[in-house]
PDB file of N, H, CA, C and O in Angstrom:
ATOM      1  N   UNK A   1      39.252 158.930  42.783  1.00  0.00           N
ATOM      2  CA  UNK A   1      39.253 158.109  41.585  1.00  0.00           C
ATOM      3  C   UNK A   1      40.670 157.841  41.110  1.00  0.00           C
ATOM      4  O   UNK A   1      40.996 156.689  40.820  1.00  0.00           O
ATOM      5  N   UNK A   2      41.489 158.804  41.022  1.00  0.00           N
ATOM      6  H   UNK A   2      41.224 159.739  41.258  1.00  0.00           H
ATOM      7  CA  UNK A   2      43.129 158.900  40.450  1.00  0.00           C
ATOM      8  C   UNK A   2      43.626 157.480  41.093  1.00  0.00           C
ATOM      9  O   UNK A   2      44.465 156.845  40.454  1.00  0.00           O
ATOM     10  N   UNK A   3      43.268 157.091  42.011  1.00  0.00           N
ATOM     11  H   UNK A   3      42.586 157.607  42.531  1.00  0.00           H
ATOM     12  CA  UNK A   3      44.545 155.662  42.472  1.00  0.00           C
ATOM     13  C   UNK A   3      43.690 154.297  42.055  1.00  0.00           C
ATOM     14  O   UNK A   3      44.281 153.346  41.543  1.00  0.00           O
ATOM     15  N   UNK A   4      42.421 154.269  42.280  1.00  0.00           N
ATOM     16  H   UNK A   4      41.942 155.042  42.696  1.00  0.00           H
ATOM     17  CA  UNK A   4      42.126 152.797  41.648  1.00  0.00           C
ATOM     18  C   UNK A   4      41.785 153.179  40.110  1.00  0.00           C
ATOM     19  O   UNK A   4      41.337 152.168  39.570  1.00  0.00           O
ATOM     20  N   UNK A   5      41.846 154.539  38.985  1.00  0.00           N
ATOM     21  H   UNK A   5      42.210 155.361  39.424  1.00  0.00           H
ATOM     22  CA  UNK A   5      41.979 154.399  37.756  1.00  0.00           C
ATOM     23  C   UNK A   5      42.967 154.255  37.160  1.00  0.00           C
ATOM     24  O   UNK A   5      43.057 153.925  35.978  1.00  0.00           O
ATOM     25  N   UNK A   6      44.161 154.574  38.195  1.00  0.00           N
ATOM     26  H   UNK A   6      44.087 154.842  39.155  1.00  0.00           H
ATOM     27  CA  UNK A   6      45.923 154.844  37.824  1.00  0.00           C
ATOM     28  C   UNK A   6      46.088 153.416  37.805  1.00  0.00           C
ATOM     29  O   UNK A   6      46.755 152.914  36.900  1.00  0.00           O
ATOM     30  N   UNK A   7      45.587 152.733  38.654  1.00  0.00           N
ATOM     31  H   UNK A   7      45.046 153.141  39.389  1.00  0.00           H
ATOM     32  CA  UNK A   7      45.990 151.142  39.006  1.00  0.00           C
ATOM     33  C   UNK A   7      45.528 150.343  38.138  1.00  0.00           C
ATOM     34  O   UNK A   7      46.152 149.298  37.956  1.00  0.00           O
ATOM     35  N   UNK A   8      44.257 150.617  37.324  1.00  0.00           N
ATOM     36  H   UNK A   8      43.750 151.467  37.471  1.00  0.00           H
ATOM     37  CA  UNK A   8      43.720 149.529  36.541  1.00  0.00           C
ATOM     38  C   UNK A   8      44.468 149.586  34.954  1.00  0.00           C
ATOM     39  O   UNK A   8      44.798 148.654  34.219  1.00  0.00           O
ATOM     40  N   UNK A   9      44.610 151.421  34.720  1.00  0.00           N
ATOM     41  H   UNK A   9      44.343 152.177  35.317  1.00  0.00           H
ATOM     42  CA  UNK A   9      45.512 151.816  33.676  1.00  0.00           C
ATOM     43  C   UNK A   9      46.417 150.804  33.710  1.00  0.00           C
ATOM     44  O   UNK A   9      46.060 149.871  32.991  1.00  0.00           O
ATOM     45  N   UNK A  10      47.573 150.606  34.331  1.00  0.00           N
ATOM     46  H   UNK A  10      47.863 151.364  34.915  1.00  0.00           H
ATOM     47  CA  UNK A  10      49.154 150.690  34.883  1.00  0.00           C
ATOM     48  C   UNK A  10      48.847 149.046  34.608  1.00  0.00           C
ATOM     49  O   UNK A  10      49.701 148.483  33.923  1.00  0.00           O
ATOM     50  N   UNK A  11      47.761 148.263  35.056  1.00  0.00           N
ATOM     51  H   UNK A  11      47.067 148.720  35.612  1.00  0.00           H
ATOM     52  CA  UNK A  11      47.389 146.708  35.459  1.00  0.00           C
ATOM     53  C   UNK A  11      47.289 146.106  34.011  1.00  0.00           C
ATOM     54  O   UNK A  11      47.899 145.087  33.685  1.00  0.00           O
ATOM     55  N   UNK A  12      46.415 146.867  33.113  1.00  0.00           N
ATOM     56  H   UNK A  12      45.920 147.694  33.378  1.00  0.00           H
ATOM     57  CA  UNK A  12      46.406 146.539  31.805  1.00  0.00           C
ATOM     58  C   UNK A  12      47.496 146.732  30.618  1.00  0.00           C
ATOM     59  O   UNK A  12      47.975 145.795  29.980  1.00  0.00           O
ATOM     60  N   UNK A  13      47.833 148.207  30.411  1.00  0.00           N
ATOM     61  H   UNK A  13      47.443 148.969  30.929  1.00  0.00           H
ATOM     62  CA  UNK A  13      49.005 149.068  29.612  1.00  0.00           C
ATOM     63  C   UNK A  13      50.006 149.339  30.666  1.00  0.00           C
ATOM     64  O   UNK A  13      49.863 149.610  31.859  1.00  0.00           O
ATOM     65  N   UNK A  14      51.235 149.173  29.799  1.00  0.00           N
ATOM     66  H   UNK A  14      51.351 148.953  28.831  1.00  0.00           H
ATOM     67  CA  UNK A  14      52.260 149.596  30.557  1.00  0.00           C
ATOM     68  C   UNK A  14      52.445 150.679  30.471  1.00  0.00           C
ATOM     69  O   UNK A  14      53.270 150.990  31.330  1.00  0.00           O
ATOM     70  N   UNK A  15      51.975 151.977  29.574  1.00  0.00           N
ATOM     71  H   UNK A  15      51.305 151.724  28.876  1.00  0.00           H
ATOM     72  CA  UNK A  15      52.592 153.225  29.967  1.00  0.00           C
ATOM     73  C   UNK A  15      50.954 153.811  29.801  1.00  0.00           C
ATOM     74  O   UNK A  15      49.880 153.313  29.465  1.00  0.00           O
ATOM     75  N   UNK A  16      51.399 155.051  30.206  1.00  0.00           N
ATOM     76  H   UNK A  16      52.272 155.456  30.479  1.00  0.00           H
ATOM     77  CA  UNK A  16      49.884 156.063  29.770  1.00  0.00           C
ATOM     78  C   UNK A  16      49.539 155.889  28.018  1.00  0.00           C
ATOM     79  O   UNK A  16      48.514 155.510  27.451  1.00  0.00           O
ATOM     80  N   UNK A  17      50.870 156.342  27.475  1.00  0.00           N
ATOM     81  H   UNK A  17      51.703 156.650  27.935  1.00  0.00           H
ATOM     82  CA  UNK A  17      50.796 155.932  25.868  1.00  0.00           C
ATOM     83  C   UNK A  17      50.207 155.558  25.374  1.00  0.00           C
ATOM     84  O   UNK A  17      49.313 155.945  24.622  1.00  0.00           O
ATOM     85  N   UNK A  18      50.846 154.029  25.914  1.00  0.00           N
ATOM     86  H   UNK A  18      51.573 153.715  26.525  1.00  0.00           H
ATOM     87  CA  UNK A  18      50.148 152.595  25.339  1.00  0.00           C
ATOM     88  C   UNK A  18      48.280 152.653  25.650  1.00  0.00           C
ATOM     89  O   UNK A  18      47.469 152.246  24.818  1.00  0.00           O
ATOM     90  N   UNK A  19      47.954 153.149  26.792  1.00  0.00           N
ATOM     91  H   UNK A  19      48.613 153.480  27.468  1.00  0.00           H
ATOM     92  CA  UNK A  19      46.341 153.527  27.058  1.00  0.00           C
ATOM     93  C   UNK A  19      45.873 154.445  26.137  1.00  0.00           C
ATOM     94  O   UNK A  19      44.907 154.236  25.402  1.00  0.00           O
ATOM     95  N   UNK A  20      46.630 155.607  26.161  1.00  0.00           N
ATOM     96  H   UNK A  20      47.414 155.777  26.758  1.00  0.00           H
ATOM     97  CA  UNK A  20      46.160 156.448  24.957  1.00  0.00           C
ATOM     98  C   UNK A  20      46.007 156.248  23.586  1.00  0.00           C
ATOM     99  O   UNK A  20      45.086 156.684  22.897  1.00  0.00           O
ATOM    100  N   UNK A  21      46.793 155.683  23.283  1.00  0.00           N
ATOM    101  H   UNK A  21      47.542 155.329  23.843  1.00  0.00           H
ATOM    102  CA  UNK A  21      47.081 155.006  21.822  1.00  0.00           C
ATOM    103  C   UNK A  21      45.440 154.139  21.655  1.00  0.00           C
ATOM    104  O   UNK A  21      44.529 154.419  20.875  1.00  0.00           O
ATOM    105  N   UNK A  22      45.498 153.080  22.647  1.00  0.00           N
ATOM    106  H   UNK A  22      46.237 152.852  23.280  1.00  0.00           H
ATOM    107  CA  UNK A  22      44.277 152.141  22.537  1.00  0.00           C
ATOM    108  C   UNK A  22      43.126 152.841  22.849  1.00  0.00           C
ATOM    109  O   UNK A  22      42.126 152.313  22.362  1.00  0.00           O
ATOM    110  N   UNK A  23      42.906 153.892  23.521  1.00  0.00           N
ATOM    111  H   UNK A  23      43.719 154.321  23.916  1.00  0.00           H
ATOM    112  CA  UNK A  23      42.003 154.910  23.750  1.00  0.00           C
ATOM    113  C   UNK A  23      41.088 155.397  22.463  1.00  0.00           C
ATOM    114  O   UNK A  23      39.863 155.348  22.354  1.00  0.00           O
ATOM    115  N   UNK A  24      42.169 155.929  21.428  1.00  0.00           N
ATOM    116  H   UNK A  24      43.165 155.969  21.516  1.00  0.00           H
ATOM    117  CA  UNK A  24      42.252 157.239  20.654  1.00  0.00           C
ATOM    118  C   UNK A  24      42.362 158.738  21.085  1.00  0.00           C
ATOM    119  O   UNK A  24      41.793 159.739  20.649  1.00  0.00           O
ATOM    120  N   UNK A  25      43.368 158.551  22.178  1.00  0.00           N
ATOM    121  H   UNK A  25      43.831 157.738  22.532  1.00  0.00           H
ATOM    122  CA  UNK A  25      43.264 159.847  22.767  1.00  0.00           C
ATOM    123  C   UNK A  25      44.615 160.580  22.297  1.00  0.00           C
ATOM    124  O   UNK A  25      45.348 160.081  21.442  1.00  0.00           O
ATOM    125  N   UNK A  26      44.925 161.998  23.024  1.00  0.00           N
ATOM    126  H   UNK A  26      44.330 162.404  23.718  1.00  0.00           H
ATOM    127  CA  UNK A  26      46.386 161.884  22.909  1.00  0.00           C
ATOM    128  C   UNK A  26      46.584 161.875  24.239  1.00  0.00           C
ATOM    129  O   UNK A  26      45.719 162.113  25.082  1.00  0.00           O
ATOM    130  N   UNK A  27      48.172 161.492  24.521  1.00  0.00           N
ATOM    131  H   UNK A  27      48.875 161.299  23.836  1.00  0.00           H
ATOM    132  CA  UNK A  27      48.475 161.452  25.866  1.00  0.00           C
ATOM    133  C   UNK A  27      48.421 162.093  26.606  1.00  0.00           C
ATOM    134  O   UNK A  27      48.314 161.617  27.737  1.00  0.00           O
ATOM    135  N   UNK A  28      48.461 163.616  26.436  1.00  0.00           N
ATOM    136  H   UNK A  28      48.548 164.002  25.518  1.00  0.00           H
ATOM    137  CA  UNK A  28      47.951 165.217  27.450  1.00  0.00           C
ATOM    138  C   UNK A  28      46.556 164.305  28.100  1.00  0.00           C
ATOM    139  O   UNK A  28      46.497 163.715  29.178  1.00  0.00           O
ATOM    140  N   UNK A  29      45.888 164.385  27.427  1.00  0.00           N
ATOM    141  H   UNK A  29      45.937 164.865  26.550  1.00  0.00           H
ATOM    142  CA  UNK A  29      44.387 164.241  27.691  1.00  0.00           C
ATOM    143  C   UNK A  29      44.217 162.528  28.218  1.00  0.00           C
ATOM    144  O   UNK A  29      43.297 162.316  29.008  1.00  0.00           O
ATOM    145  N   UNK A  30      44.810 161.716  27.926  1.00  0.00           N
ATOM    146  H   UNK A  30      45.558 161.889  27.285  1.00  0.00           H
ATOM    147  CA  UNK A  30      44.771 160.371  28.893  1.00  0.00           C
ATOM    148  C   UNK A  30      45.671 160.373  30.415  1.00  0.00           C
ATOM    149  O   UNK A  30      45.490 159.708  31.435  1.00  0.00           O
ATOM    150  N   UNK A  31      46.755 161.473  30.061  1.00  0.00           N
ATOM    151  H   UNK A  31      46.902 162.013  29.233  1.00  0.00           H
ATOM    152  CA  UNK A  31      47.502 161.837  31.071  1.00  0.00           C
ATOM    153  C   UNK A  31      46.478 162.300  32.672  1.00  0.00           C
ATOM    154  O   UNK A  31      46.336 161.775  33.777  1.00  0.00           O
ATOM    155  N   UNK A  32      45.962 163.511  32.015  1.00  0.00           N
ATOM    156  H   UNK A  32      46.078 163.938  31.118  1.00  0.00           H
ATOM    157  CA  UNK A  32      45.093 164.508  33.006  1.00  0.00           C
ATOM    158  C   UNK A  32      44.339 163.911  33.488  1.00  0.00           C
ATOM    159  O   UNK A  32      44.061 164.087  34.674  1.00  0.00           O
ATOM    160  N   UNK A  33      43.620 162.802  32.575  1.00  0.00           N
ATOM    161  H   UNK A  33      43.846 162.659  31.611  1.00  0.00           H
ATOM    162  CA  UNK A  33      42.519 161.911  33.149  1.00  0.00           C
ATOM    163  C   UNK A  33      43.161 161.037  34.184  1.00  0.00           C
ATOM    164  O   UNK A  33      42.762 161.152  35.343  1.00  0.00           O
ATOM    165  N   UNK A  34      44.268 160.033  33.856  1.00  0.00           N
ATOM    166  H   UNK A  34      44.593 159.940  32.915  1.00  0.00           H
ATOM    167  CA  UNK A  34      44.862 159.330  34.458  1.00  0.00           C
ATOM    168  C   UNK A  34      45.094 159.617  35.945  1.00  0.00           C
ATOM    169  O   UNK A  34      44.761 159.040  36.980  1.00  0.00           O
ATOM    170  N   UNK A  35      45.846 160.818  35.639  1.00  0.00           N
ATOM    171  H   UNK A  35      46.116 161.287  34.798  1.00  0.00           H
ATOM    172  CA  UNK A  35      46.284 161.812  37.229  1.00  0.00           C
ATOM    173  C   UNK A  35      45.350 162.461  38.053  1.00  0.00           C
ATOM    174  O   UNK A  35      45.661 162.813  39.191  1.00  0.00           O
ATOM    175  N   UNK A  36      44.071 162.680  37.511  1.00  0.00           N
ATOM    176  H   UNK A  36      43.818 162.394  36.587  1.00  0.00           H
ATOM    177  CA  UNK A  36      43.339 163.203  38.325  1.00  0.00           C
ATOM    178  C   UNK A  36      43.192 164.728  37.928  1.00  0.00           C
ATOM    179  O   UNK A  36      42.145 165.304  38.223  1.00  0.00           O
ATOM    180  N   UNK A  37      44.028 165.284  37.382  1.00  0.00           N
ATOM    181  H   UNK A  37      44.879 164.816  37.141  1.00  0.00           H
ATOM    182  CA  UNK A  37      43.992 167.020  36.954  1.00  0.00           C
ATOM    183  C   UNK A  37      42.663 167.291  35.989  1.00  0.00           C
ATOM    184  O   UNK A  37      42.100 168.370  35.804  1.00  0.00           O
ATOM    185  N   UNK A  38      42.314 165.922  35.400  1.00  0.00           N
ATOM    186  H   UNK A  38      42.772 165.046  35.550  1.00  0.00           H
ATOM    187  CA  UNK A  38      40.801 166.610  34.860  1.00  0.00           C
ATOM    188  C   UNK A  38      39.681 165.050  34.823  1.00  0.00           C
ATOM    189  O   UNK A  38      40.057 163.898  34.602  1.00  0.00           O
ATOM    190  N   UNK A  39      38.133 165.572  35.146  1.00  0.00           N
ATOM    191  H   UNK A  39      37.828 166.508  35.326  1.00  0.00           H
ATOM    192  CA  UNK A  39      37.181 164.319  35.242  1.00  0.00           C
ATOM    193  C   UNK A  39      37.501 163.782  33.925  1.00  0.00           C
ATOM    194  O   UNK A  39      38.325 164.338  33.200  1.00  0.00           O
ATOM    195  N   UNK A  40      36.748 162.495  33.518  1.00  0.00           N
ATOM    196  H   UNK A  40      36.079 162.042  34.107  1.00  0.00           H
ATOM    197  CA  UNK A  40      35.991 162.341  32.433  1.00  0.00           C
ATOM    198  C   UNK A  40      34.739 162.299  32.826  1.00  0.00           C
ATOM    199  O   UNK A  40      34.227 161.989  33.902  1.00  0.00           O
ATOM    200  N   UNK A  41      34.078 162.843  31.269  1.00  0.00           N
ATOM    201  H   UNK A  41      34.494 163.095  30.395  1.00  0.00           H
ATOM    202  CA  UNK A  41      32.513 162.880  31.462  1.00  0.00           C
ATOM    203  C   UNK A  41      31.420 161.221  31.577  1.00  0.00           C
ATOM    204  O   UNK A  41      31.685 160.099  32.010  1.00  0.00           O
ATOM    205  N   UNK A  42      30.804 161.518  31.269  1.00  0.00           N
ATOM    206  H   UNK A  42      30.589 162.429  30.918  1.00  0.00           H
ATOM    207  CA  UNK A  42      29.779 159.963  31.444  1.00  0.00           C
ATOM    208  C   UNK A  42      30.689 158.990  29.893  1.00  0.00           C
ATOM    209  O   UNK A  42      31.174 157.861  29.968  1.00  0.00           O
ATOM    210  N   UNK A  43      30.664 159.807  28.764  1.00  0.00           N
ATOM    211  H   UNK A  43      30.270 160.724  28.703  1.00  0.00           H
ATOM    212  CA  UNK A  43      30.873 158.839  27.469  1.00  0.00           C
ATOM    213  C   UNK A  43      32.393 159.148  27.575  1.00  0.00           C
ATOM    214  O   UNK A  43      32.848 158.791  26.488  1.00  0.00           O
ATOM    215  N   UNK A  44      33.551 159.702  28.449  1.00  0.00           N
ATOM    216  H   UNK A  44      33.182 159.992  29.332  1.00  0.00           H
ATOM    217  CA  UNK A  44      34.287 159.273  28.463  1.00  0.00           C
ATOM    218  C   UNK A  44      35.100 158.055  29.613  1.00  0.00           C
ATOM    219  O   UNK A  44      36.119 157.382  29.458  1.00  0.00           O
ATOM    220  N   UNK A  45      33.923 158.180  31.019  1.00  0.00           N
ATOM    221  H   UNK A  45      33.095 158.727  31.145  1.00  0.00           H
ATOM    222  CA  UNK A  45      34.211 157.012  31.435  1.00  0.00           C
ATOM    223  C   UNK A  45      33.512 155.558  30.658  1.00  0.00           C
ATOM    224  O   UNK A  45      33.713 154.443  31.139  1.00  0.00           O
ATOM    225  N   UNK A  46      32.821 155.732  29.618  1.00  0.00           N
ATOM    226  H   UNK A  46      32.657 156.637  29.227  1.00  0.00           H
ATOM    227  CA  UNK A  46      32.123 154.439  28.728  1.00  0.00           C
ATOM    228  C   UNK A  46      33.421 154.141  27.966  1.00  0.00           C
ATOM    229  O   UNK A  46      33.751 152.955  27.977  1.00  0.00           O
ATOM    230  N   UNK A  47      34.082 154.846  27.421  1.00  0.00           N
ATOM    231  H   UNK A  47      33.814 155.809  27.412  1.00  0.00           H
ATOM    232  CA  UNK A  47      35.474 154.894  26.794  1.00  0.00           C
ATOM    233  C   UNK A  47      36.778 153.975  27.504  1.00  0.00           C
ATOM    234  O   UNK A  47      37.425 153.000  27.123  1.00  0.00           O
ATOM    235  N   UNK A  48      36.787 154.639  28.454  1.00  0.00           N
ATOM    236  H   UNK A  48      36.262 155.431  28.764  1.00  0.00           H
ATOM    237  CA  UNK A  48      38.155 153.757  29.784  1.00  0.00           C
ATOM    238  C   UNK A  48      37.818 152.344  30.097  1.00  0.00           C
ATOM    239  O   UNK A  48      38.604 151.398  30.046  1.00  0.00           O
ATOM    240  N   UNK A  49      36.162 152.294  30.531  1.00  0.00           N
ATOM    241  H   UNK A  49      35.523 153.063  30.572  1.00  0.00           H
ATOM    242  CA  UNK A  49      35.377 151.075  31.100  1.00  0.00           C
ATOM    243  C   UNK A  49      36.164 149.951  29.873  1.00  0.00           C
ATOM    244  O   UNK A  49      36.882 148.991  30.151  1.00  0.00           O
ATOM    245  N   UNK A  50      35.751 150.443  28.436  1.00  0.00           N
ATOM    246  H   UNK A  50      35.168 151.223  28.210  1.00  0.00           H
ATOM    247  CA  UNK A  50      35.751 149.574  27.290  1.00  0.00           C
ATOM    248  C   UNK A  50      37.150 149.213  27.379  1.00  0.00           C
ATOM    249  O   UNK A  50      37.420 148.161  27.958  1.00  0.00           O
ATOM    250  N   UNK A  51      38.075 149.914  26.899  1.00  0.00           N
ATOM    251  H   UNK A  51      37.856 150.768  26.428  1.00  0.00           H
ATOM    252  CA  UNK A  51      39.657 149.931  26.773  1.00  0.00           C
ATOM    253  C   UNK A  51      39.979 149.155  28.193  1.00  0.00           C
ATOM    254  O   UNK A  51      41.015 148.522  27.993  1.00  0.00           O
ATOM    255  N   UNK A  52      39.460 148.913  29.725  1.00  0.00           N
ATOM    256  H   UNK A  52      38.617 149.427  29.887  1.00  0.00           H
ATOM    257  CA  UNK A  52      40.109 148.870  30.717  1.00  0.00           C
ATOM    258  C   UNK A  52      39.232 146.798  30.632  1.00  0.00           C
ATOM    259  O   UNK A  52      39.598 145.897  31.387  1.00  0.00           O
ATOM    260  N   UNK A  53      38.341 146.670  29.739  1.00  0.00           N
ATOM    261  H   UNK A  53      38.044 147.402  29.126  1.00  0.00           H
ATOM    262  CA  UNK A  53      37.762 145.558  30.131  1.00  0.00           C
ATOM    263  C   UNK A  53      36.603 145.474  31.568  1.00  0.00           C
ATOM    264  O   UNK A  53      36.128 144.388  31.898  1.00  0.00           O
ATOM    265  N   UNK A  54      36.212 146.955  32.424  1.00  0.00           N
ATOM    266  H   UNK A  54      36.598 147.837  32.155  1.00  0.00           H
ATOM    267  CA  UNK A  54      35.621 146.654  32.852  1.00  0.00           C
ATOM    268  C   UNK A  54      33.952 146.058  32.986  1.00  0.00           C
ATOM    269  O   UNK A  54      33.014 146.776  32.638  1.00  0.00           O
ATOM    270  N   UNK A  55      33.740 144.650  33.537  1.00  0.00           N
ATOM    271  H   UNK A  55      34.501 144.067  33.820  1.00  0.00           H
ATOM    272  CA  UNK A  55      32.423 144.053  32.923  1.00  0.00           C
ATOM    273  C   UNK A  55      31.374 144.404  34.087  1.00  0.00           C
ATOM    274  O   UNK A  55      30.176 144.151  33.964  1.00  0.00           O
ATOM    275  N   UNK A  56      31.768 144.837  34.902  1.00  0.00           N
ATOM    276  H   UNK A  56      32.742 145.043  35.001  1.00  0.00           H
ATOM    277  CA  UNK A  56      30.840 144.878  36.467  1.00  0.00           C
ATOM    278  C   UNK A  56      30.627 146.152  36.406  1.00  0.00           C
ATOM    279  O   UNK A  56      31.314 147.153  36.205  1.00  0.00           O
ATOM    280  N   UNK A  57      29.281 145.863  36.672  1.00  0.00           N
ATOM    281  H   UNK A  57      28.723 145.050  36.835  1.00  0.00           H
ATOM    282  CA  UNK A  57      28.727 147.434  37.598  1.00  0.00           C
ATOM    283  C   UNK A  57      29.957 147.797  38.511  1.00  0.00           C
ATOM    284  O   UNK A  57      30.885 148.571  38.278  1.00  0.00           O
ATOM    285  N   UNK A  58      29.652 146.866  39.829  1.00  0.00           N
ATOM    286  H   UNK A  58      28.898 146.237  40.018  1.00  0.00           H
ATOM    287  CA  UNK A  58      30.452 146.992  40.884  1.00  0.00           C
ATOM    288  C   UNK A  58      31.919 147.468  40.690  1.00  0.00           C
ATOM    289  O   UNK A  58      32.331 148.484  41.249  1.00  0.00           O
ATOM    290  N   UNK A  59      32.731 146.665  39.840  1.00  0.00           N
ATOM    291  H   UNK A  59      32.396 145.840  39.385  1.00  0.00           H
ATOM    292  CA  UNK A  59      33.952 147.281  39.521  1.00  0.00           C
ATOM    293  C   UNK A  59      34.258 148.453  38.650  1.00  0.00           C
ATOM    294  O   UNK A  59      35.417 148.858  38.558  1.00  0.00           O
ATOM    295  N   UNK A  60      32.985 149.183  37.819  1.00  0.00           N
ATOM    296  H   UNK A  60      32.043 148.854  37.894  1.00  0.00           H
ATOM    297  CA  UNK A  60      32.777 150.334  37.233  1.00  0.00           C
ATOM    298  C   UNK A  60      32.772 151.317  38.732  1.00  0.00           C
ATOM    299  O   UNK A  60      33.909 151.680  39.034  1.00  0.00           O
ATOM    300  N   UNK A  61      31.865 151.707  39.525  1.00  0.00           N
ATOM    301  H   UNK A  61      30.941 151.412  39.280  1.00  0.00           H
ATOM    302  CA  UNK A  61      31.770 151.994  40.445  1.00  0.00           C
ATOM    303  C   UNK A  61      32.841 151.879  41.293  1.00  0.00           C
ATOM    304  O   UNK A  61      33.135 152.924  41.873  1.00  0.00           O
ATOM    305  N   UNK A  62      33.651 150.713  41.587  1.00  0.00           N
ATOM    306  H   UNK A  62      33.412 149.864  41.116  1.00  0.00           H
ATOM    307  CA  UNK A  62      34.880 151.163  42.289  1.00  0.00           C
ATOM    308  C   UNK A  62      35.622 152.117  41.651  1.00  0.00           C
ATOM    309  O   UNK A  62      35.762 153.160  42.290  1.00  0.00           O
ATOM    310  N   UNK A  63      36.074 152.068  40.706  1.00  0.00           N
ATOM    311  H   UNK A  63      35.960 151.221  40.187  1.00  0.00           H
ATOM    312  CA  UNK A  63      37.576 152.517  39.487  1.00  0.00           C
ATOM    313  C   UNK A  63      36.658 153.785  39.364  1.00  0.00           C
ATOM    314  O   UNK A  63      37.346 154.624  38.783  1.00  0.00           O
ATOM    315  N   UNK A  64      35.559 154.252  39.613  1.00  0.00           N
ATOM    316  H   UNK A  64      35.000 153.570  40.085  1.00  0.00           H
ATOM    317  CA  UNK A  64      35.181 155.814  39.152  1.00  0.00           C
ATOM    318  C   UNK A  64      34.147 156.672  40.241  1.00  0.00           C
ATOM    319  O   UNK A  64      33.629 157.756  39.972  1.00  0.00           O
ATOM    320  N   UNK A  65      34.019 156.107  41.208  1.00  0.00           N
ATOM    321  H   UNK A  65      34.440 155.226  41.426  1.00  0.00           H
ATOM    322  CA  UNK A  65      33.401 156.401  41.804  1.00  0.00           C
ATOM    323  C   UNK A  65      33.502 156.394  43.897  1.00  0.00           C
ATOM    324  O   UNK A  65      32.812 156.755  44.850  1.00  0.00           O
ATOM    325  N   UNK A  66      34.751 155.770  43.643  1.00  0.00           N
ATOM    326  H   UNK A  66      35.311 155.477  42.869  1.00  0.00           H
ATOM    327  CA  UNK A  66      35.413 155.241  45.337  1.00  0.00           C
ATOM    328  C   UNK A  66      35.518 156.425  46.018  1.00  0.00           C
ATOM    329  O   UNK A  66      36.024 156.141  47.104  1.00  0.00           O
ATOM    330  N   UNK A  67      35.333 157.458  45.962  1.00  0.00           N
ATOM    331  H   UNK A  67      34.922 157.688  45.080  1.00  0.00           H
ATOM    332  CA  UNK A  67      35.245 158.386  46.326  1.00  0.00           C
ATOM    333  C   UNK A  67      34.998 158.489  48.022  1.00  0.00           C
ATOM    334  O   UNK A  67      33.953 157.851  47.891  1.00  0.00           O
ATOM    335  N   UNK A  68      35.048 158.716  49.370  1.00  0.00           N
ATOM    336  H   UNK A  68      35.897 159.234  49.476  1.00  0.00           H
ATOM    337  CA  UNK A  68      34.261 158.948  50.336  1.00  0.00           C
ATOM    338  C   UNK A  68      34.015 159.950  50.088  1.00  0.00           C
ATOM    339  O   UNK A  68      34.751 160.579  49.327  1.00  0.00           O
ATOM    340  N   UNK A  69      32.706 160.601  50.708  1.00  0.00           N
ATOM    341  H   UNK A  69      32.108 160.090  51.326  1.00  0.00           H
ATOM    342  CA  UNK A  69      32.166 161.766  50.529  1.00  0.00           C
ATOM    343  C   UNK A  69      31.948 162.150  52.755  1.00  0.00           C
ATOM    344  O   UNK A  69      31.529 161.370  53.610  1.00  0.00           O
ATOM    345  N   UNK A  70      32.322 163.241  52.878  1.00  0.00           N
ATOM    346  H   UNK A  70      32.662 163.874  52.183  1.00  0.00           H
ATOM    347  CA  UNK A  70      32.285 163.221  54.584  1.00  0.00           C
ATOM    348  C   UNK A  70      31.107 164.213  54.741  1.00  0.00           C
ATOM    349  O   UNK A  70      30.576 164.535  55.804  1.00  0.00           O
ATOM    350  N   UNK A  71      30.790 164.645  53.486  1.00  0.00           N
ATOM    351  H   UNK A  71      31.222 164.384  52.622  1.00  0.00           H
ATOM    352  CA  UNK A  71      29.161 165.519  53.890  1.00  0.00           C
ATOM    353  C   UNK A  71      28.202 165.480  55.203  1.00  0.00           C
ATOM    354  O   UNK A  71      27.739 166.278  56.019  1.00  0.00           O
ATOM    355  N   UNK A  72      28.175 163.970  54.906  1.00  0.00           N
ATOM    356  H   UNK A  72      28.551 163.322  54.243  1.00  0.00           H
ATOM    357  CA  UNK A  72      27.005 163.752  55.947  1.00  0.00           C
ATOM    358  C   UNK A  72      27.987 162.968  57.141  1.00  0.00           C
ATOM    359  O   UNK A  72      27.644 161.793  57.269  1.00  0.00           O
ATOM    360  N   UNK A  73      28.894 163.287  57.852  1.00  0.00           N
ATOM    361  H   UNK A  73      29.172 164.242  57.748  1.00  0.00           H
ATOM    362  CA  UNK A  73      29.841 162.956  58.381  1.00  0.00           C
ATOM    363  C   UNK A  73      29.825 163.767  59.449  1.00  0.00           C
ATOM    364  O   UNK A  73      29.800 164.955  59.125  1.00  0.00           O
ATOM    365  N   UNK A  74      29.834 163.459  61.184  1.00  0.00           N
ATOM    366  H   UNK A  74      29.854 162.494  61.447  1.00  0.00           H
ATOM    367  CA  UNK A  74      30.413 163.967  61.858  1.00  0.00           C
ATOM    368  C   UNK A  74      31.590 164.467  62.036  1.00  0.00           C
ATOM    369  O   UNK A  74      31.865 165.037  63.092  1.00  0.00           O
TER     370      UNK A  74
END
């Protein structure tokens, strides 16, 4: 998730700040999210979606969910 949420961050706001600020977050906590050091939950990816303008399923699902999973992977 960290590189297409870092990218959409970075695409919209120019700093983490500026995301946090429009968030209501503080920056520790838009930071961690940003970087990957901590998830957000379901109502805080409803939070990013809003602030980030995302309108698509599909592009919700990319930006939080791009994940490969190799579980079922040879």
């Amino acid at each position: 998730m960290s590189k297409e949420l870092r990218g959409a961050v970075y695409s919209r706001y120019a700093t983490i700040s500026s995301f946090a600020n429009a968030i209501g977050w503080s920056y520790s906590k838009a930071n961690r999210i940003v970087n990957d050091e901590q998830s957000p939950n379901a109502d805080e990816m409803v939070r990013i979606a809003d602030a980030l303008g995302i309108a698509t399923q599909a592009e919700f699902i990319r930006i939080f969910f791009n994940e490969q999973s190799t579980k079922w992977t040879a």
